[in-house]
Chimera marker file (.cmm) of the C-alpha trace (Angstrom):
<marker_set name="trace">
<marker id="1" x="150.466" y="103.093" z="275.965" r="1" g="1" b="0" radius="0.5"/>
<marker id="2" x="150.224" y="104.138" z="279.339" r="1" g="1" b="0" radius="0.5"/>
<marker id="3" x="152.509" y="106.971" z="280.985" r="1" g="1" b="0" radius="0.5"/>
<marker id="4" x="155.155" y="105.490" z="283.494" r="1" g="1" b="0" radius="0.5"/>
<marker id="5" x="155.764" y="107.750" z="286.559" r="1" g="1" b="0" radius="0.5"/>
<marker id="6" x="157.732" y="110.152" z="287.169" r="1" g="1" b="0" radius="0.5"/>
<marker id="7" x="161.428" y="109.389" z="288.370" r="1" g="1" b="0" radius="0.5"/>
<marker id="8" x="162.557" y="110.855" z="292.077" r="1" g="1" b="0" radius="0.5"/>
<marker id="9" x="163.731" y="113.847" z="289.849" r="1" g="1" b="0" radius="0.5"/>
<marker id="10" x="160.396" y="114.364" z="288.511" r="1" g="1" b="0" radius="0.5"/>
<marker id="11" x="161.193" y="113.328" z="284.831" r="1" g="1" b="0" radius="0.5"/>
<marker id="12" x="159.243" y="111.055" z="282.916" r="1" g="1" b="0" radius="0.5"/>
<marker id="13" x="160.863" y="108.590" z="281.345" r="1" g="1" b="0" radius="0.5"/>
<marker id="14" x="158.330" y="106.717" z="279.098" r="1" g="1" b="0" radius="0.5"/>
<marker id="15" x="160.049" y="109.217" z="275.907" r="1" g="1" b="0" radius="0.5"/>
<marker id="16" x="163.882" y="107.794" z="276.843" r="1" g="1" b="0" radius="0.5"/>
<marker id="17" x="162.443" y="104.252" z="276.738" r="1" g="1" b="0" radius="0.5"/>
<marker id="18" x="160.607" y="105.120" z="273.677" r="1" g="1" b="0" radius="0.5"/>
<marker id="19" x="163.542" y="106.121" z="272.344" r="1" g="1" b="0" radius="0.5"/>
<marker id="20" x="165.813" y="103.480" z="273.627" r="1" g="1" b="0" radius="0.5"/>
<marker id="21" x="162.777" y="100.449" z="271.647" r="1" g="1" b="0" radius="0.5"/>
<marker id="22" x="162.711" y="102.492" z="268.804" r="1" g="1" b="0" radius="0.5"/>
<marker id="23" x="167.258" y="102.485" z="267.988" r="1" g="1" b="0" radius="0.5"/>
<marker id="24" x="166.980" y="98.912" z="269.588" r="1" g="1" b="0" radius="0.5"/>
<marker id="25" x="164.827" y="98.135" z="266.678" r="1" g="1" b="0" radius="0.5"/>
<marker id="26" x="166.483" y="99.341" z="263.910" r="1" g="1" b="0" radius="0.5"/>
<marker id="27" x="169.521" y="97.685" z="264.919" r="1" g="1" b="0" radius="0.5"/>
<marker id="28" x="167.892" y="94.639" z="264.884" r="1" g="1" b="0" radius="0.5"/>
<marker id="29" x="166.650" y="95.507" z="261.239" r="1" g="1" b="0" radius="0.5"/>
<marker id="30" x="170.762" y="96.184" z="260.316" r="1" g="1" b="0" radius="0.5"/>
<marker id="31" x="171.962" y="93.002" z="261.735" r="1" g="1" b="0" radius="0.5"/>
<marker id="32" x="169.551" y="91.245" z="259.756" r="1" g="1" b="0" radius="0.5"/>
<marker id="33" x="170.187" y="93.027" z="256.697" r="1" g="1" b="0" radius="0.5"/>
<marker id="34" x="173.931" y="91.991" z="256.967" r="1" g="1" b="0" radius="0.5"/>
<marker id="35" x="172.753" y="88.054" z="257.782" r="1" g="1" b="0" radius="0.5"/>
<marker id="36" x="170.592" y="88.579" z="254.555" r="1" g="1" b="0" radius="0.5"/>
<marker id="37" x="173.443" y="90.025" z="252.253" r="1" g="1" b="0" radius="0.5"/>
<marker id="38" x="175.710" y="87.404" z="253.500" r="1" g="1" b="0" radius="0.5"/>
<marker id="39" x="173.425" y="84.773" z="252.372" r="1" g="1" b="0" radius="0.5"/>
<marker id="40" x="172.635" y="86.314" z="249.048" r="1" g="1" b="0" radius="0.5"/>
<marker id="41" x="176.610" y="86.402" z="248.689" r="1" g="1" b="0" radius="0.5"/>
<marker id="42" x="177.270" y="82.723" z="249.596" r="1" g="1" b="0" radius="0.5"/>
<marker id="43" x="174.189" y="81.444" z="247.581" r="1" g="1" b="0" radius="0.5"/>
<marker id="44" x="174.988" y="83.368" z="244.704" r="1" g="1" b="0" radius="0.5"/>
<marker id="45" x="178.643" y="82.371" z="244.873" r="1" g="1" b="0" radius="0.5"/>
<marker id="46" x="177.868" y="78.639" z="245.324" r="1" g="1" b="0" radius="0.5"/>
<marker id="47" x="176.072" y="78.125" z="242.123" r="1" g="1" b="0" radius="0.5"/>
<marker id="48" x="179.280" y="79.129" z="240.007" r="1" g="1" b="0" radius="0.5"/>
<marker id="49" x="182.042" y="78.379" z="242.126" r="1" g="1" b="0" radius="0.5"/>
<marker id="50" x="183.590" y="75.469" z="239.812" r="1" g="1" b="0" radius="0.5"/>
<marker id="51" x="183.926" y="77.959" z="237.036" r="1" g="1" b="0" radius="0.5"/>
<marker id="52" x="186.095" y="80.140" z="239.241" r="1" g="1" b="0" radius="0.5"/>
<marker id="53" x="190.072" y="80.593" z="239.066" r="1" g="1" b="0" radius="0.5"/>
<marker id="54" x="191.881" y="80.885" z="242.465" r="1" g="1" b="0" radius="0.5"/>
<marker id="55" x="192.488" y="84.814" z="241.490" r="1" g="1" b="0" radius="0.5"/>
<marker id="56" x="189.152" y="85.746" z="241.384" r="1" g="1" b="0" radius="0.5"/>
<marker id="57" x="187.949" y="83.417" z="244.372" r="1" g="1" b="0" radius="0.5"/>
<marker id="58" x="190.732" y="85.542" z="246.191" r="1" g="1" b="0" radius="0.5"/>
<marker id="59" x="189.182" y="88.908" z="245.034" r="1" g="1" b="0" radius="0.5"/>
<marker id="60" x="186.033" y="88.175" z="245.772" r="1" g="1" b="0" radius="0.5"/>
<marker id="61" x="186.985" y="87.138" z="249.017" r="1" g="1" b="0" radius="0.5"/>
<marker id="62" x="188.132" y="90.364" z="249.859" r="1" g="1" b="0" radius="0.5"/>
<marker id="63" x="185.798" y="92.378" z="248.277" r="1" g="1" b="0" radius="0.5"/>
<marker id="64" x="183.060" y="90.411" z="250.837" r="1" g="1" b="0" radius="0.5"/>
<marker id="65" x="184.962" y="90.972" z="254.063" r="1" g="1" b="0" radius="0.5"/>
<marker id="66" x="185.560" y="94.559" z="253.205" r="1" g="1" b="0" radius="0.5"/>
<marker id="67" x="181.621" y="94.913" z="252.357" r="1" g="1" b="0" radius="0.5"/>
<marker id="68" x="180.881" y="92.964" z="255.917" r="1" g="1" b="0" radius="0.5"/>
<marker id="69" x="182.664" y="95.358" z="257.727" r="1" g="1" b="0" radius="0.5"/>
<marker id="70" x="180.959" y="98.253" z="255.735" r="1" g="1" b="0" radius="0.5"/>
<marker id="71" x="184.648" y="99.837" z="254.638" r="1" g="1" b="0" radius="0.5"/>
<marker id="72" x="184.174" y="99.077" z="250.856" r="1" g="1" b="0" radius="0.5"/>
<marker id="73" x="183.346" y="101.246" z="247.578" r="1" g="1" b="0" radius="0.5"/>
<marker id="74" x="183.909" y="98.656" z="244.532" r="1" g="1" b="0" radius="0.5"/>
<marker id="75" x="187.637" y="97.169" z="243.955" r="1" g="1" b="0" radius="0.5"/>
<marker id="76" x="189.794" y="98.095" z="240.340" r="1" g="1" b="0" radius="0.5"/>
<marker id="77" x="191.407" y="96.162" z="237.934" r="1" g="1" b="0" radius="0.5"/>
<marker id="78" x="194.861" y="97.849" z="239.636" r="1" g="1" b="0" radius="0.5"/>
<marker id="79" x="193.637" y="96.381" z="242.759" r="1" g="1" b="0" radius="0.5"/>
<marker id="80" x="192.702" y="92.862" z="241.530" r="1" g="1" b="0" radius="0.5"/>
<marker id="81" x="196.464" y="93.222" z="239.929" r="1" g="1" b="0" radius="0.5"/>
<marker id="82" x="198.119" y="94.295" z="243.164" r="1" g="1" b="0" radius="0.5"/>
<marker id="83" x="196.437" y="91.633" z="245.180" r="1" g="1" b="0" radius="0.5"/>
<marker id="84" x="196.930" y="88.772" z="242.783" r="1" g="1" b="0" radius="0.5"/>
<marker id="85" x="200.201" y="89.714" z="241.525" r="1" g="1" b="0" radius="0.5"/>
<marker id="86" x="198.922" y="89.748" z="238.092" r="1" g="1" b="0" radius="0.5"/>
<marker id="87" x="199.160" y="91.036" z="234.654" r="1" g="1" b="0" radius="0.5"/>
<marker id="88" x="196.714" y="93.396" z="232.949" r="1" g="1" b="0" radius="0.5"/>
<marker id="89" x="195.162" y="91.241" z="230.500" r="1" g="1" b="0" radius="0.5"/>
<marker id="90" x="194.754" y="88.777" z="233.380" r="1" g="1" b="0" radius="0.5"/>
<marker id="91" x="193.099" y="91.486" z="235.167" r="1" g="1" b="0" radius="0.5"/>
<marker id="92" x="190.794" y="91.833" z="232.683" r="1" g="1" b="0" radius="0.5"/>
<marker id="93" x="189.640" y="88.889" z="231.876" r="1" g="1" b="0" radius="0.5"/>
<marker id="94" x="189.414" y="87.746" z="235.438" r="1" g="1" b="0" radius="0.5"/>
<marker id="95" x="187.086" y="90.985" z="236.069" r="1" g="1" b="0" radius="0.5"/>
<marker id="96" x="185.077" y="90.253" z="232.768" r="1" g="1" b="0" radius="0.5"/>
<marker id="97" x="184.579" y="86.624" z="233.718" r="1" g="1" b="0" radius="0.5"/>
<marker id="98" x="183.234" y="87.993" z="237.225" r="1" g="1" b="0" radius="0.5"/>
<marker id="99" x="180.644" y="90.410" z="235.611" r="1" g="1" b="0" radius="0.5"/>
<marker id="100" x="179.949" y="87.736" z="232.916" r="1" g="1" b="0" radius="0.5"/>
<marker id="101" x="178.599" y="85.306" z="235.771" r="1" g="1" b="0" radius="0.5"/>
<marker id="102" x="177.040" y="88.314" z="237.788" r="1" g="1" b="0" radius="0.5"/>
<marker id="103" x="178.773" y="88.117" z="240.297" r="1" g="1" b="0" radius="0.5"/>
<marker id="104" x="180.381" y="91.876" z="239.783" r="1" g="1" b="0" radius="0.5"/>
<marker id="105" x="178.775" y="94.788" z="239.365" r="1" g="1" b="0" radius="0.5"/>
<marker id="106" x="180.543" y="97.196" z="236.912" r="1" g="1" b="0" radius="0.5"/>
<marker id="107" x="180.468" y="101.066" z="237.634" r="1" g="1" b="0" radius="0.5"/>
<marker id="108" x="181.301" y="103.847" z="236.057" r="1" g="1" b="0" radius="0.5"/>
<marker id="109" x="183.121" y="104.214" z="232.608" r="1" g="1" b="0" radius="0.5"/>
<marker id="110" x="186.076" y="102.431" z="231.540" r="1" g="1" b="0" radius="0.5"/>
<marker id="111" x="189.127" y="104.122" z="232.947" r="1" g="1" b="0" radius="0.5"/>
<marker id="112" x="188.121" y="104.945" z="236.258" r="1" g="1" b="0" radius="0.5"/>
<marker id="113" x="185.586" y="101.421" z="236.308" r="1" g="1" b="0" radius="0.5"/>
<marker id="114" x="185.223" y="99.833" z="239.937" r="1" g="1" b="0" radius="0.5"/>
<marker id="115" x="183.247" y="96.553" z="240.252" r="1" g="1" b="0" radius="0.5"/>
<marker id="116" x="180.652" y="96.262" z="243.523" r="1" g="1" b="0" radius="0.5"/>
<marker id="117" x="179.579" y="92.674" z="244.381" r="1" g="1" b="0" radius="0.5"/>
<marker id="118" x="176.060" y="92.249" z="242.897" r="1" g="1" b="0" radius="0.5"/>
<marker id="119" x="174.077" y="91.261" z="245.507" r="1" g="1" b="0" radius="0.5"/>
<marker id="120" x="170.733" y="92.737" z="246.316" r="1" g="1" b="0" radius="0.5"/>
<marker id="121" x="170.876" y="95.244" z="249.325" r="1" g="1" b="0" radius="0.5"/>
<marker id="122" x="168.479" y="96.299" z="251.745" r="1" g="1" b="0" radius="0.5"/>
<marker id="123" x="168.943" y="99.773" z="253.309" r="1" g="1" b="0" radius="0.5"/>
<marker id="124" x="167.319" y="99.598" z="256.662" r="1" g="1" b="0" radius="0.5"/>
<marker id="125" x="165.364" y="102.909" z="257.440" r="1" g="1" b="0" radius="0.5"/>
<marker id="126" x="165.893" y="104.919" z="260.962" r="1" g="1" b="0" radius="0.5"/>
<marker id="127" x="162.939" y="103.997" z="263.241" r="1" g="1" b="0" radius="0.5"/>
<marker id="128" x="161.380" y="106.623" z="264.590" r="1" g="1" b="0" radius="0.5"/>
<marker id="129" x="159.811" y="106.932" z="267.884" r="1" g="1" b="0" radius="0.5"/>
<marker id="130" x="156.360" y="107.381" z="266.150" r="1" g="1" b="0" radius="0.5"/>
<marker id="131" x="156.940" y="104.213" z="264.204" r="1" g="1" b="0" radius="0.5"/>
<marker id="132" x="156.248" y="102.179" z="267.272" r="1" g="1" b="0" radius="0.5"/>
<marker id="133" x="153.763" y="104.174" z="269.325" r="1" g="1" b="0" radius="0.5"/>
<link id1="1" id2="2" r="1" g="1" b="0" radius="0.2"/>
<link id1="2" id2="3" r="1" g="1" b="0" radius="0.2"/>
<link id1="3" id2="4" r="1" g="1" b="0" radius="0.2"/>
<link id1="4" id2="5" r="1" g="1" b="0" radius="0.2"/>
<link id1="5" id2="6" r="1" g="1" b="0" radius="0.2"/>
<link id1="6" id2="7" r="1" g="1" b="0" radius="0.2"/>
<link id1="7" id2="8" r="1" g="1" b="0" radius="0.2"/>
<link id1="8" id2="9" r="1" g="1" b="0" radius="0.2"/>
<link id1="9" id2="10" r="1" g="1" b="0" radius="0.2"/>
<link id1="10" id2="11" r="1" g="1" b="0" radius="0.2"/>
<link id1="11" id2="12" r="1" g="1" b="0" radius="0.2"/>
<link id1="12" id2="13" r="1" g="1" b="0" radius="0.2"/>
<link id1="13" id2="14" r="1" g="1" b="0" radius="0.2"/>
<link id1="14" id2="15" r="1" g="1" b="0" radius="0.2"/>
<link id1="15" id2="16" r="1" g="1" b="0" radius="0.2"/>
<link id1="16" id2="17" r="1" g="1" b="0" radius="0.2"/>
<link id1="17" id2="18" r="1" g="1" b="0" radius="0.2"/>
<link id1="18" id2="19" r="1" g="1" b="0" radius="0.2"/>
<link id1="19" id2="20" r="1" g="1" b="0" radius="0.2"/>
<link id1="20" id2="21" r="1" g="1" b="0" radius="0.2"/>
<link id1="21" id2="22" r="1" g="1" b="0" radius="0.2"/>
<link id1="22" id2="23" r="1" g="1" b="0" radius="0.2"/>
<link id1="23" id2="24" r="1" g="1" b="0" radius="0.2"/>
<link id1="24" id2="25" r="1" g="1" b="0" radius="0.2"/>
<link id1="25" id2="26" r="1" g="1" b="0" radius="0.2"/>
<link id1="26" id2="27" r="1" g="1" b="0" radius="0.2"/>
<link id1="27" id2="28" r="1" g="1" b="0" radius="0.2"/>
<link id1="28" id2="29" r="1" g="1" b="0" radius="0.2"/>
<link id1="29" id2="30" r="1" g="1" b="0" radius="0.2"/>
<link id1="30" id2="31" r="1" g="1" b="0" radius="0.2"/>
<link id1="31" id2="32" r="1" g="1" b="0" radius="0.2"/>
<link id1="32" id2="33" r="1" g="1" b="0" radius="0.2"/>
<link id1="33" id2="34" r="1" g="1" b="0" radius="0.2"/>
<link id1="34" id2="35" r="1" g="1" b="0" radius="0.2"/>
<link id1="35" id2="36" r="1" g="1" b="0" radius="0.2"/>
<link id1="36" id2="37" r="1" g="1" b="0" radius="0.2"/>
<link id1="37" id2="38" r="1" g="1" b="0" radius="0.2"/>
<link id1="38" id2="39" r="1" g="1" b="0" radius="0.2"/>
<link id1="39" id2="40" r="1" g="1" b="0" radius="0.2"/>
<link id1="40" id2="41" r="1" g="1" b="0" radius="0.2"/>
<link id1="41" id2="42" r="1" g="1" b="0" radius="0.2"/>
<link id1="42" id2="43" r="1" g="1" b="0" radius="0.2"/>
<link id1="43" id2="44" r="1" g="1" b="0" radius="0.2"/>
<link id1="44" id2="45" r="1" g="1" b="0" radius="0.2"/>
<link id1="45" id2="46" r="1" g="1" b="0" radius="0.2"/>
<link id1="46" id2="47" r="1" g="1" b="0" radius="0.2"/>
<link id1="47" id2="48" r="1" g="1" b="0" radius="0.2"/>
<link id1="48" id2="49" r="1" g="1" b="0" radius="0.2"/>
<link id1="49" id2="50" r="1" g="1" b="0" radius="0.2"/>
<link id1="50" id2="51" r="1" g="1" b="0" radius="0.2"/>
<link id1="51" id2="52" r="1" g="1" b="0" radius="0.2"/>
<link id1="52" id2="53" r="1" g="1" b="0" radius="0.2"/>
<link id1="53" id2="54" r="1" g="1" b="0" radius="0.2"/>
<link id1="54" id2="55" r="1" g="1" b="0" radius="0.2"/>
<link id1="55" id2="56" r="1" g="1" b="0" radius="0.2"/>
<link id1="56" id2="57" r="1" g="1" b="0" radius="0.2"/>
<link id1="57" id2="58" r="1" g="1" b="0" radius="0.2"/>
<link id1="58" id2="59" r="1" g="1" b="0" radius="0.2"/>
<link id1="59" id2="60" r="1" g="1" b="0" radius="0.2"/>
<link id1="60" id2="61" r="1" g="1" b="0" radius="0.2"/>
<link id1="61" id2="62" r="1" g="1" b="0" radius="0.2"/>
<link id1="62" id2="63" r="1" g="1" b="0" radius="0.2"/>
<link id1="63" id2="64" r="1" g="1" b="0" radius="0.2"/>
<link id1="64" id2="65" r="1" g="1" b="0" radius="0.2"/>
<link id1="65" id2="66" r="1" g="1" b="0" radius="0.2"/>
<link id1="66" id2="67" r="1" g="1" b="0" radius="0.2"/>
<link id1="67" id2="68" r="1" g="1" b="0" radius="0.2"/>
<link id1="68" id2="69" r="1" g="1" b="0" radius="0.2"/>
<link id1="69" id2="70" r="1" g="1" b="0" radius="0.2"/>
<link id1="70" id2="71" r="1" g="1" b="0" radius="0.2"/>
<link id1="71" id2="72" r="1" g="1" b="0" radius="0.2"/>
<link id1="72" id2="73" r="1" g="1" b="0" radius="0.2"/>
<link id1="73" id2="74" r="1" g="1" b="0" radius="0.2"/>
<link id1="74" id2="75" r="1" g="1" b="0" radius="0.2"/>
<link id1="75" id2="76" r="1" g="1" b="0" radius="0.2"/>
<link id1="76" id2="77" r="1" g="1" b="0" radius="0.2"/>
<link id1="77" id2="78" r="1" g="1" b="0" radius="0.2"/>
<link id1="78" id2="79" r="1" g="1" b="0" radius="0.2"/>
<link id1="79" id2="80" r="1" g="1" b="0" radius="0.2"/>
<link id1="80" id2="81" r="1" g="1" b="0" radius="0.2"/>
<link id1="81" id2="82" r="1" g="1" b="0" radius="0.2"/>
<link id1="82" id2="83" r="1" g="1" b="0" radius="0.2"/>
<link id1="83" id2="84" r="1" g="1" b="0" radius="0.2"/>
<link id1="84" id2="85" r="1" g="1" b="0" radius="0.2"/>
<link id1="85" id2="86" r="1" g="1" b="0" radius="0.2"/>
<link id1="86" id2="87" r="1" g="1" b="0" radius="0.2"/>
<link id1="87" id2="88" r="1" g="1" b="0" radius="0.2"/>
<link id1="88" id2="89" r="1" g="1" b="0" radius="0.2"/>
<link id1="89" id2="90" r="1" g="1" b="0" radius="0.2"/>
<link id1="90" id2="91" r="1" g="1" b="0" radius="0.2"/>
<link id1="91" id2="92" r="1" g="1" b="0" radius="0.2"/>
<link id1="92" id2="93" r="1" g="1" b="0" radius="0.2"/>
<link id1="93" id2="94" r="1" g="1" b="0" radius="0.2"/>
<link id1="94" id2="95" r="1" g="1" b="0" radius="0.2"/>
<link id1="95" id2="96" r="1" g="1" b="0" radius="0.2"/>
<link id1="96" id2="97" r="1" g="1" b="0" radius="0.2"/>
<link id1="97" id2="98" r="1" g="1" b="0" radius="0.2"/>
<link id1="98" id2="99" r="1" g="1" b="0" radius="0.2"/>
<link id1="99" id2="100" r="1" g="1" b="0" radius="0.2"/>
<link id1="100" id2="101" r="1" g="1" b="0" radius="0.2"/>
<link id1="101" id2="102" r="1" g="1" b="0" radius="0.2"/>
<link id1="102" id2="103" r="1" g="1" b="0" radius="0.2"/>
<link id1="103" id2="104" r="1" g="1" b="0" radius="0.2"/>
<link id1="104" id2="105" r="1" g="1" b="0" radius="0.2"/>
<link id1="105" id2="106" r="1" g="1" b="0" radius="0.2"/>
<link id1="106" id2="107" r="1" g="1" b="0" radius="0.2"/>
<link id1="107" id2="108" r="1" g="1" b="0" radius="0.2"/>
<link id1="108" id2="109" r="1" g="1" b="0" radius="0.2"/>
<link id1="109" id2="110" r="1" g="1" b="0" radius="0.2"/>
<link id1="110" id2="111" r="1" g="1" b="0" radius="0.2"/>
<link id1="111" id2="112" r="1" g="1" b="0" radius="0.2"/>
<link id1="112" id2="113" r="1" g="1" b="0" radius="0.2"/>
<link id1="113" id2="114" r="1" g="1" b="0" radius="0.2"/>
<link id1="114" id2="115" r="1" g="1" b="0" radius="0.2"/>
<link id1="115" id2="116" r="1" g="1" b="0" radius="0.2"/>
<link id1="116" id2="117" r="1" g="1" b="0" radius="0.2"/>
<link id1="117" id2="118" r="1" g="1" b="0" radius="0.2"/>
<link id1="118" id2="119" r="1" g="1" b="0" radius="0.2"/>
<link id1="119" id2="120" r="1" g="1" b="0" radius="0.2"/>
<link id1="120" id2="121" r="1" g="1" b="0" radius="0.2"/>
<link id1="121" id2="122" r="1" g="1" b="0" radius="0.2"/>
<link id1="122" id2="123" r="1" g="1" b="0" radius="0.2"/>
<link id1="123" id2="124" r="1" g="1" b="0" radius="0.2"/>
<link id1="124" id2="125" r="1" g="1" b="0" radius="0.2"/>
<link id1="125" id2="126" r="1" g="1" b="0" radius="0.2"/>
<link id1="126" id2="127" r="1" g="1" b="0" radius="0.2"/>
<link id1="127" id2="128" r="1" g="1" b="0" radius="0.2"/>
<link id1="128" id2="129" r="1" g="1" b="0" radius="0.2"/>
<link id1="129" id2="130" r="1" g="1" b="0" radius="0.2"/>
<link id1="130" id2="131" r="1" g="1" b="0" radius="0.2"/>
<link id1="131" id2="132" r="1" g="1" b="0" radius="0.2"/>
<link id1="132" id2="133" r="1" g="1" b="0" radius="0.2"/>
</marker_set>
C-alpha cells in the first residue's frame, strides 16, 4: 500500500484511514451477524409454529426483540408469568414445550433457570488494522 502525503499540518494520514477501513469493516461483519441470527430465528421458528400456543408465541416474541436490540440475558418462568398473566404450572409447561422443540435454551439450575433463544451465534472479532494491510 502506498503512503498518502502528508496533510498541510504535516501528518500522515494513511494510519487514520487505516483505521477508519479496518472499524468500517467489522461493523459490516456485526450487521451481518444480526441479519444471520434473525434468519436462524425466523427459520427455526417457522418449522414449529403450528404447535405453538399464543403464550409462548408472545414470549418468544419478546425474547427476539430484546436479543435484536442486544439488551437481553435469558427470560424466567416469573417473567413468562408476568407477561402472560399466567399460572405456574402454565409457566412450566409452556417453557418445557419451548425447550422440548429447541427453540429455548435452558441455563443454569432449576431455581434460578433462565431460557436463551437457541439459535446459533456468531461473535464477530475486532478487526485490526493489521488484518487488512
Amino acid at each position: 500500500m502506498h503512503q498518502m502525503r502528508a496533510g498541510p499540518a504535516g501528518r500522515d494520514v494513511t494510519e487514520a484511514l487505516l483505521w477508519f477501513c479496518a472499524k468500517l469493516i467489522e461493523a459490516q461483519k456485526r450487521h451481518l451477524a444480526k441479519v444471520e441470527f434473525q434468519i436462524a430465528v425466523f427459520a427455526r421458528l417457522s418449522t414449529v409454529r403450528t404447535r405453538l400456543n399464543s403464550r409462548q408465541l408472545l414470549t418468544l416474541g419478546r425474547m427476539f426483540e430484546a436479543e435484536r436490540q442486544g439488551a437481553w440475558q435469558g427470560s424466567s418462568a416469573a417473567d413468562h408469568i408476568r407477561v402472560c398473566k399466567t399460572t405456574v404450572p402454565t409457566a412450566t409447561r409452556d417453557l418445557a414445550g419451548l425447550v422440548k422443540v429447541g427453540l429455548l435454551d435452558p441455563r443454569r439450575s432449576n431455581k434460578w433457570r433462565r431460557y436463551c433463544l437457541n439459535v446459533p451465534r456468531d461473535f464477530v472479532k475486532t478487526v485490526s488494522v493489521d488484518d487488512i494491510r
